[in-house]
C-alpha positions as CSV (number, residue, x, y, z in Angstrom):
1,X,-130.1,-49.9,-97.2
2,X,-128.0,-46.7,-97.0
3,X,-124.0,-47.3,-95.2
4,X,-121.7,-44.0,-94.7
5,X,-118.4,-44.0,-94.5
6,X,-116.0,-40.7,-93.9
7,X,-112.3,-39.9,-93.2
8,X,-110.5,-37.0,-92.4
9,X,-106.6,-36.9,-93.4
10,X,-104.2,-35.1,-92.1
11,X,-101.8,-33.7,-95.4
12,X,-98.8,-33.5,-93.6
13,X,-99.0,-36.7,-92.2
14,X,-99.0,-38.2,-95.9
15,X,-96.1,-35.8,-97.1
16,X,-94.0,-37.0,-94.1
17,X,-94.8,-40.8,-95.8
18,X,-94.4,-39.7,-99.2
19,X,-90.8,-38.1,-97.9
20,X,-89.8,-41.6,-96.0
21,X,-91.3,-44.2,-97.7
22,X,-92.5,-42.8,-101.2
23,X,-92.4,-46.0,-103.4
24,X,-93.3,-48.5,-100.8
25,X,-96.2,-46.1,-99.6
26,X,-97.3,-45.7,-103.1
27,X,-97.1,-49.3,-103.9
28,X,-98.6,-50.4,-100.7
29,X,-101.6,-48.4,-101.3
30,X,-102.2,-47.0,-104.5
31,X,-102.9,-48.4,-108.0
32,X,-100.6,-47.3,-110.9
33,X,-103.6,-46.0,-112.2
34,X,-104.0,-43.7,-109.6
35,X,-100.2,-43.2,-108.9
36,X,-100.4,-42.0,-112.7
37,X,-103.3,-39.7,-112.2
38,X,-101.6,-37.3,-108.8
39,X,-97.7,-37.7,-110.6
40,X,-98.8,-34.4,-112.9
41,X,-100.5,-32.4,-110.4
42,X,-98.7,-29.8,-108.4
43,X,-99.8,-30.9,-105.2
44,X,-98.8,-34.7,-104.7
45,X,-99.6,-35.2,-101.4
46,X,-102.7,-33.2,-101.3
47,X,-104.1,-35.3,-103.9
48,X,-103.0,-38.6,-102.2
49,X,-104.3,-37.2,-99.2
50,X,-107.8,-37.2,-100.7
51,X,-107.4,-40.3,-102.2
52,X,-106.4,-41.9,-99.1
53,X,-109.4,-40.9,-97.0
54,X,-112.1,-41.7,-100.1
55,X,-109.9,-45.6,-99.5
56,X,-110.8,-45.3,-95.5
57,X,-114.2,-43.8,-96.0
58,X,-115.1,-46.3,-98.7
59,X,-113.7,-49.3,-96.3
60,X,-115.7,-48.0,-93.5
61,X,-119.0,-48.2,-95.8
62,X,-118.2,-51.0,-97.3
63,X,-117.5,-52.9,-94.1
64,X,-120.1,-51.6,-92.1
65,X,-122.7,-53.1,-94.8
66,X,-120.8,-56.4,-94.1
67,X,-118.3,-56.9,-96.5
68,X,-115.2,-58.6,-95.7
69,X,-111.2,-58.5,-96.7
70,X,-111.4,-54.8,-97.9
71,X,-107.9,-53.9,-98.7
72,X,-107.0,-50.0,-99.7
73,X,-105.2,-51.2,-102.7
74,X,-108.1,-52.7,-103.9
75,X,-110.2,-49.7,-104.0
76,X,-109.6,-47.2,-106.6
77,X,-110.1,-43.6,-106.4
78,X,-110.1,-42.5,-109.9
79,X,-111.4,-39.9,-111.8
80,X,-114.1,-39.4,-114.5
81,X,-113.4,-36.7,-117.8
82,X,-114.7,-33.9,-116.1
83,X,-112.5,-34.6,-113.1
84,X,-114.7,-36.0,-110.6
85,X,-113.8,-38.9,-108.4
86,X,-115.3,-42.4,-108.1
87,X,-114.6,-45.8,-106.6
88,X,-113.9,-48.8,-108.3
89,X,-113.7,-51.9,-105.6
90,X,-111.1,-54.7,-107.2
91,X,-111.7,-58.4,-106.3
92,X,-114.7,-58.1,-104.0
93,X,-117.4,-60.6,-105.6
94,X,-120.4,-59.7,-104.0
95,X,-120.2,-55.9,-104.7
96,X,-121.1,-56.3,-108.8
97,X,-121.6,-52.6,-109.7
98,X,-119.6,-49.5,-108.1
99,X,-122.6,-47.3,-109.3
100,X,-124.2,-47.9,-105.6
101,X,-121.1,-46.1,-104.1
102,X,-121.3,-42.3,-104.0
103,X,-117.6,-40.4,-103.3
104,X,-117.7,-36.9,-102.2
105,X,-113.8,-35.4,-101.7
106,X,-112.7,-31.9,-99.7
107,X,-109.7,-30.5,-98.8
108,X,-108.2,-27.3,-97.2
109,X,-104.4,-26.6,-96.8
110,X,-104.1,-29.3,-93.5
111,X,-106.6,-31.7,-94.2
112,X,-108.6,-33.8,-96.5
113,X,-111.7,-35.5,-96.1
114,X,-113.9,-38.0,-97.8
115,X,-117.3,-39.1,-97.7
116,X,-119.0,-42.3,-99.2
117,X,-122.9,-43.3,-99.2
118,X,-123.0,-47.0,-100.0
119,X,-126.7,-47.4,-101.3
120,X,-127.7,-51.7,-101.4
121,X,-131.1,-52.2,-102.9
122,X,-133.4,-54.9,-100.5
């Protein structure tokens, strides 16, 4: 079966978290894998802003196929050699291989958005 998830961010609603609460924000929600992969681009909260919405789009796929306890900080937006992004889902036992989730990320200047296609063989 096929599950979709999607989330749009608004930027400047992460830069205003990123300028109040930047470590606990980070912390909260981010690995120090990914925390490590947006602290040498130029756009911080661009990049976290796409990041965030692939977690919520991923959560919303993932749930909607049933899973349970799906916390952000346990999905990881990372990023292959050639730069694009996949999801790697942290303690969840019955999701064995991340290869089933597709990540699609998009942004302009005020927003970034994320889709996710969850494919579950029969």
């Amino acid at each position: 079966m096929i599950f979709v998830g999607n989330d749009i961010v608004e930027i400047s609603r992460i830069d205003a978290l990123l300028k109040k609460y930047k470590t606990h924000f980070l912390n909260k929600i981010f690995s120090k894998d990914e925390i490590n992969i947006v602290s040498n681009k130029l756009h911080t909260s661009v990049h976290l802003s796409g990041k965030f919405a692939a977690k919520e789009a991923s959560k919303k796929a993932l749930m909607s196929a049933g899973f349970s306890n799906i916390y952000l900080k346990n999905i990881e937006v990372l990023n292959k050699k050639n730069g694009a992004p996949y999801i790697v889902v942290r303690d969840c036992n019955r999701l064995k291989n991340t290869d089933n989730l597709q990540l699609s990320i998009s942004h302009t200047n005020e927003y970034a958005t994320a889709i996710v296609i969850l494919d579950i063989p029969n």
